[in-house]
C-alpha positions as CSV (number, residue, x, y, z in Angstrom):
1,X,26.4,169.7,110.3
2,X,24.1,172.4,109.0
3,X,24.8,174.5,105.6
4,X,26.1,177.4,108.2
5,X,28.4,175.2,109.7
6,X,29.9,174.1,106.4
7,X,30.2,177.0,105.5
8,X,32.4,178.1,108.3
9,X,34.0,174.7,108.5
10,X,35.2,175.4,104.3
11,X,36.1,178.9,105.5
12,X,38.4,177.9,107.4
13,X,40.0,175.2,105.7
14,X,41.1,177.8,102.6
15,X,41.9,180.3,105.4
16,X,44.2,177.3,106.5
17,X,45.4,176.4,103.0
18,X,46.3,179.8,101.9
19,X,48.0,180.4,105.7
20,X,50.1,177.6,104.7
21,X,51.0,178.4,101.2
22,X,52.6,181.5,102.6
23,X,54.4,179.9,105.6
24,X,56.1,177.4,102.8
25,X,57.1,180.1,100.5
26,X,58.6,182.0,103.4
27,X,60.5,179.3,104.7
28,X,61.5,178.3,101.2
29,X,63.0,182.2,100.8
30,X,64.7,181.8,103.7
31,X,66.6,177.9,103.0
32,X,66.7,178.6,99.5
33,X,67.7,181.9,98.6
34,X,68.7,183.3,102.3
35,X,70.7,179.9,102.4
36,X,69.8,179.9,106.3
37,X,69.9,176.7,108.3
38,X,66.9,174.7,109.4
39,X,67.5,175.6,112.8
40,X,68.2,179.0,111.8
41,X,64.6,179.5,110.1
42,X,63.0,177.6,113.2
43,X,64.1,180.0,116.1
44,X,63.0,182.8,113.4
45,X,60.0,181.8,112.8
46,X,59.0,180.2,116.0
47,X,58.4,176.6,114.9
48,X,59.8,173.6,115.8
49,X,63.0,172.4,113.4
50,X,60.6,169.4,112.6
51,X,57.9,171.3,111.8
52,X,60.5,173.6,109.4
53,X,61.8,170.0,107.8
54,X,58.7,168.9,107.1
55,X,57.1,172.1,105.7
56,X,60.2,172.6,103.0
57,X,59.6,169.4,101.7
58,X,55.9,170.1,101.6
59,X,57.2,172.7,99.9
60,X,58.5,170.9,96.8
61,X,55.9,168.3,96.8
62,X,53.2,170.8,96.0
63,X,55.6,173.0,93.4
64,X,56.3,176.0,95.7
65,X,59.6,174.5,95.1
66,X,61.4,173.0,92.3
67,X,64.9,171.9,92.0
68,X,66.7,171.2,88.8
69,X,70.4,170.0,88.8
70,X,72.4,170.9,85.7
71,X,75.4,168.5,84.5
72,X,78.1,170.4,83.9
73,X,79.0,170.6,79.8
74,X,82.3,169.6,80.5
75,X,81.8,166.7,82.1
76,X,78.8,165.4,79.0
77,X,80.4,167.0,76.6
78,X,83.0,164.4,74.9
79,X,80.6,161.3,76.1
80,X,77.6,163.2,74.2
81,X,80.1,163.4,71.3
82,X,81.3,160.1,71.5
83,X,77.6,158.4,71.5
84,X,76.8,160.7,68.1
85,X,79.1,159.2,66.1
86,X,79.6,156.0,67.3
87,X,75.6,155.2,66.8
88,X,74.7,158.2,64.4
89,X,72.6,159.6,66.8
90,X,71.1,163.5,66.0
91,X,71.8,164.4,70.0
92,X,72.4,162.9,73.2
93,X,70.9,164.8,76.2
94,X,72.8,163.4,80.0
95,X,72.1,163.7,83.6
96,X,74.1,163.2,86.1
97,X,74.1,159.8,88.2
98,X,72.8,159.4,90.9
99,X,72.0,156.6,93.9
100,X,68.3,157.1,93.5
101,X,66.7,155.6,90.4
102,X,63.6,157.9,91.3
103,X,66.0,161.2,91.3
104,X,67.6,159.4,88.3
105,X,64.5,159.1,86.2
106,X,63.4,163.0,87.3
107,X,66.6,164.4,85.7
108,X,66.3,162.6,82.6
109,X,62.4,164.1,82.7
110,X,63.7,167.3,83.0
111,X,65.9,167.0,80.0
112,X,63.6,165.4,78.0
113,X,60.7,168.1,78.9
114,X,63.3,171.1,78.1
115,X,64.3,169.9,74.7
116,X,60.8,169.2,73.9
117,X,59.8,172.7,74.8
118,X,62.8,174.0,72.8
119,X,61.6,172.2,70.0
120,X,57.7,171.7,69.9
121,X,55.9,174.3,67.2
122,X,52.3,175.0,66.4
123,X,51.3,172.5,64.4
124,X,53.5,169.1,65.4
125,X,52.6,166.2,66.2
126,X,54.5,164.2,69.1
127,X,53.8,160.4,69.2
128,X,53.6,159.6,72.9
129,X,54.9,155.6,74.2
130,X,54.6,154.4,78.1
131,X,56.7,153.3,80.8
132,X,57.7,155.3,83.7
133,X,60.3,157.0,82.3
134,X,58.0,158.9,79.7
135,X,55.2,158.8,82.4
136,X,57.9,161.4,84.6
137,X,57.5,163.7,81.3
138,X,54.9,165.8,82.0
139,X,55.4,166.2,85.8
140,X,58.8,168.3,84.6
141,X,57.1,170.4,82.1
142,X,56.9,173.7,83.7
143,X,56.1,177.6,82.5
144,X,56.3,177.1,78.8
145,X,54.6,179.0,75.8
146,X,51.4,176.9,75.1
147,X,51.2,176.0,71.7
148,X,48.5,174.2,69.2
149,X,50.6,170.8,68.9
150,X,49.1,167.5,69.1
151,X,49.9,164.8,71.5
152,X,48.8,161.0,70.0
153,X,49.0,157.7,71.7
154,X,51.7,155.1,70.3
155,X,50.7,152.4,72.1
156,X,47.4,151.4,73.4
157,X,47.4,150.6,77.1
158,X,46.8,148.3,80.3
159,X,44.4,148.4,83.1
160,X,47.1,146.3,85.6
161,X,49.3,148.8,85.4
162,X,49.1,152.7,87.6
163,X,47.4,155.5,84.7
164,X,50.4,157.3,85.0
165,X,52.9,155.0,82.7
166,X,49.9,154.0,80.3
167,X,50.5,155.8,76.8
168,X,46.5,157.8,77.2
169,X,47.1,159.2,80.6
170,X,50.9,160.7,79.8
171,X,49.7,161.8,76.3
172,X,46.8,163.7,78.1
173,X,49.1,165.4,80.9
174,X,51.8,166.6,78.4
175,X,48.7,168.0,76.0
176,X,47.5,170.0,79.1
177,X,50.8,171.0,80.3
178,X,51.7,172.5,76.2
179,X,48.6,173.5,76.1
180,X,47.9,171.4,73.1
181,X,45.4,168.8,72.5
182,X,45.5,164.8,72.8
183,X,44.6,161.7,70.7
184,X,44.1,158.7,72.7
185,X,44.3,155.4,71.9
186,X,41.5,153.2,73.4
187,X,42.5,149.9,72.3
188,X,45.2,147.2,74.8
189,X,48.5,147.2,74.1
190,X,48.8,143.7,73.7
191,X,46.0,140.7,72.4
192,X,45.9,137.7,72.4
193,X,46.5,136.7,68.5
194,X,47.6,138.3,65.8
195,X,43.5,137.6,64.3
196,X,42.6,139.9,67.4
197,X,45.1,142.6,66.7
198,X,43.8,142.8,63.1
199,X,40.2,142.9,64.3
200,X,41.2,146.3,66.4
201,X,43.5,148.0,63.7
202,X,40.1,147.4,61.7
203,X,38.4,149.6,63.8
204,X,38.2,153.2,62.2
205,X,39.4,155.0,65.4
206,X,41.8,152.8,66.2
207,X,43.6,152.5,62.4
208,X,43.0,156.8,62.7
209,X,45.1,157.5,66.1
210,X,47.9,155.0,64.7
211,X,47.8,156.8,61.6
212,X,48.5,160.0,62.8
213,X,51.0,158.7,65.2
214,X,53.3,157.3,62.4
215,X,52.3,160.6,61.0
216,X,54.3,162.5,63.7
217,X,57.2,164.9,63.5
218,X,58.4,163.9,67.0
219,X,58.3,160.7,69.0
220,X,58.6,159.9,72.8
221,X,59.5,156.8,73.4
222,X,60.7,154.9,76.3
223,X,63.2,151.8,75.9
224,X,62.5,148.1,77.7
225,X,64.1,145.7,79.2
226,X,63.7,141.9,78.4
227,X,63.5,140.9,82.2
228,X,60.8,138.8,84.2
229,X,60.0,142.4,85.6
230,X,59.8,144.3,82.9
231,X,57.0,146.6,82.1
232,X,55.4,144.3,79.6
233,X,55.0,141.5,82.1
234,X,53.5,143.8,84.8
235,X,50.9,145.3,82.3
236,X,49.8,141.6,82.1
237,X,50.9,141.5,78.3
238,X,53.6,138.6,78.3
239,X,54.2,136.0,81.0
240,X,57.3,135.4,82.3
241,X,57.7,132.2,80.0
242,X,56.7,134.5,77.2
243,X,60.3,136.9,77.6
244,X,62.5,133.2,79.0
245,X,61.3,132.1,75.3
246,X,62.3,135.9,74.1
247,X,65.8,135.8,75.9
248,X,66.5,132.5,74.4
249,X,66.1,133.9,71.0
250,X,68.4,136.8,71.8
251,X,66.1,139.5,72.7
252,X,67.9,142.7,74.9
253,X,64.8,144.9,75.3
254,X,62.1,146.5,74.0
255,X,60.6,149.7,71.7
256,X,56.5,150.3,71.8
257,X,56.6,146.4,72.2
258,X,58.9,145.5,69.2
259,X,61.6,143.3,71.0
260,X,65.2,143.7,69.5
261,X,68.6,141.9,70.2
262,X,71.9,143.5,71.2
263,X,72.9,143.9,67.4
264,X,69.5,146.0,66.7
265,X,67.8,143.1,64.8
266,X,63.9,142.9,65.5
267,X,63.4,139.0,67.3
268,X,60.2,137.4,68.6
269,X,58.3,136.0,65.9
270,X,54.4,135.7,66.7
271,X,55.1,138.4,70.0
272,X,55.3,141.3,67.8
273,X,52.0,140.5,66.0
274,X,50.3,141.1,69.3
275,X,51.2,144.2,69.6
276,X,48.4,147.0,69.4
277,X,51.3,149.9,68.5
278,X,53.5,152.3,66.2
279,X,55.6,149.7,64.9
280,X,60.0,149.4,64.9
281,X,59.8,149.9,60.7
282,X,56.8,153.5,61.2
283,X,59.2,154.9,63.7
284,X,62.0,154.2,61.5
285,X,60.4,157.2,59.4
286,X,59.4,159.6,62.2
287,X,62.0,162.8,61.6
288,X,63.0,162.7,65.2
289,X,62.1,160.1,68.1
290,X,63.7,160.6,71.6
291,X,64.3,157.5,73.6
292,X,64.6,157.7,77.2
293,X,65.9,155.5,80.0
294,X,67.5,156.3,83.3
295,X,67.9,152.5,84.8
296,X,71.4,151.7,84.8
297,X,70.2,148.1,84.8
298,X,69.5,148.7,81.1
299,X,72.7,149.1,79.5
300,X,72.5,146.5,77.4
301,X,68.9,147.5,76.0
302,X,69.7,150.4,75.2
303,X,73.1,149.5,73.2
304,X,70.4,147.0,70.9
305,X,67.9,149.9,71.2
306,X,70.6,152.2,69.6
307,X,71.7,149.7,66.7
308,X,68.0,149.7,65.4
309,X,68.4,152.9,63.8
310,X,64.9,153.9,65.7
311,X,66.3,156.0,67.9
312,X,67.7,159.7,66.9
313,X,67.9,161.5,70.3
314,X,68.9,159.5,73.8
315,X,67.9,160.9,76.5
316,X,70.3,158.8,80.0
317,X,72.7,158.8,82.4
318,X,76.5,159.9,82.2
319,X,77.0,156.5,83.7
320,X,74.9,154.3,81.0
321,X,76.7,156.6,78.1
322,X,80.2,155.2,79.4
323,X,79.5,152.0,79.8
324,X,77.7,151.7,76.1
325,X,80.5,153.0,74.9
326,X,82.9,150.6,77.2
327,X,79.9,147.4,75.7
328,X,80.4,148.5,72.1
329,X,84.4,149.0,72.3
330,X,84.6,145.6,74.1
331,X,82.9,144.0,71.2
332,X,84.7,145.7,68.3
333,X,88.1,144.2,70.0
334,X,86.6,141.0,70.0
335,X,85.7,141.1,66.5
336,X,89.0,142.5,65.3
337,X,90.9,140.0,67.3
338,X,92.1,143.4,69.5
């Protein structure tokens, strides 16, 4: 193809993209805010009702569209209380349940990126951990006030797992989506000895993004699980042995790494000392970390996650805050004799 011919050829291929830019939005006006049927929009427009279905959700793939669903106060409200003073939390932030884990996990983002927004000044510093729920972060940050804030990795990261859960890659896209700047951590998240570990947090960089991570005013954290198919194990960090061995020594989940059992207590002695990471005791003195999960397979994490005293905002589901709440009553009657 000559350079003419490109030329035409990438003519035409805007002329395309901006021709359907403005058929999505108007089809979006229409199903959205006219509140006209699919079919509806299709015999006005001409188009197939296919073609209309598969436009709209175009639509919100690209961000012409974006849906947020509120849970009503009334229904969060005395659960949010409940979970405050039953684990002296400073705030509890719910979503709604719902079927899909994937729609699940967006809601919590969308929480989670409001508050921050709400609460980020010039000057911060957020500590940034990893895991899909934290990775969904930056995708629901939308239209805010940029602002000189730092964004520093927790936790260094894994090459087996996708960029978008690793610690560097969500700390990059919430720096660009505040406007703010990033510190990365380019070190693994796990080693294989403790003498390895020591050799990294040797390294000037490495003992400098650390530092100003424990540093932080605000931390994002996710919470694990202590299953074979946790996030550990897939980033190629601990075997499956490695968390039967954890289990067996009463671990529930995971923080940055630092595995805990249901009654809070740090567990998994020589496992912890291979972690590259803000540790449970340097959180522990960070003003305000937020902990997010949306699995309701994790109930039982996050019940230990909340009795560490790490964790001062939750960010989960209206079904996960009953049933902690349902765990830790259960096991007060058991104790009491009740």
């Amino acid at each position: 193809m000559d350079d003419g011919s490109e030329k035409t050829e990438r003519k035409r291929e805007r002329h395309e993209d901006v021709g359907d830019i403005e058929l999505m939005t108007r089809l979006a006006s229409l199903y959205y805010l006219d509140n006209l049927t699919q079919l509806e929009i299709a015999e006005r427009v001409g188009l197939s009702r296919i073609k209309v279905v598969r436009l709209l959700k175009k639509a919100r793939n690209v961000g012409i569209v974006e849906i947020r669903l509120h849970t009503p106060a009334a229904m969060r409200a005395s659960l949010e209380t409940a979970l405050i003073q039953r684990f002296g939390l400073q705030q509890t932030l719910l979503v709604a349940d719902q079927t899909n884990e994937d729609n699940l996990r967006v809601l919590a983002a969308q929480q989670t990126a409001s508050h921050l927004d709400s609460q980020l000044r010039d000057g911060d510093t957020l500590a940034v951990g990893m895991g899909r729920n934290v990775g969904a972060v930056p995708d629901a940050v939308s239209k805010v006030t940029p602002r000189q804030c730092a964004f520093v990795t927790a936790i260094g990261g894994s090459p087996l797992v996708g960029q978008p859960v690793n610690s560097a890659d969500i700390c990059r896209r919430l720096a660009e989506r505040f406007g703010g700047r990033s510190e990365c951590l380019y070190a693994p998240a796990y080693v294989e000895s403790s003498q390895l570990r020591d050799a990294f947090l040797c390294h000037d960089e490495v003992r400098s993004v650390l530092a100003n991570a424990c540093n932080a005013q605000f931390a994002l954290v996710g919470i694990g699980d202590a299953m074979d198919n946790s996030a550990v194990v897939r980033m190629g960090c601990f075997s499956a042995d490695d968390m039967t061995r954890l289990r067996k020594a009463g671990a529930v989940g995971d923080i940055l790494g630092d595995f805990f059992d249901i009654q809070g207590r740090s567990v998994g002695t020589g496992m912890k000392e291979r972690v590259i990471s803000v540790n449970g005791d340097a959180l522990r003195n960070i003003p305000c970390v937020i902990g997010i999960a949306a699995e309701s397979e994790k109930t039982t994490a996050l019940l230990g996650a909340l009795r560490t005293g790490i964790v001062d905002i939750l960010v989960t589901s209206v079904g996960n805050a009953r049933r902690l709440l349902e765990m830790a009553d259960a096991e007060t009657e058991m104790q009491t004799g009740g």
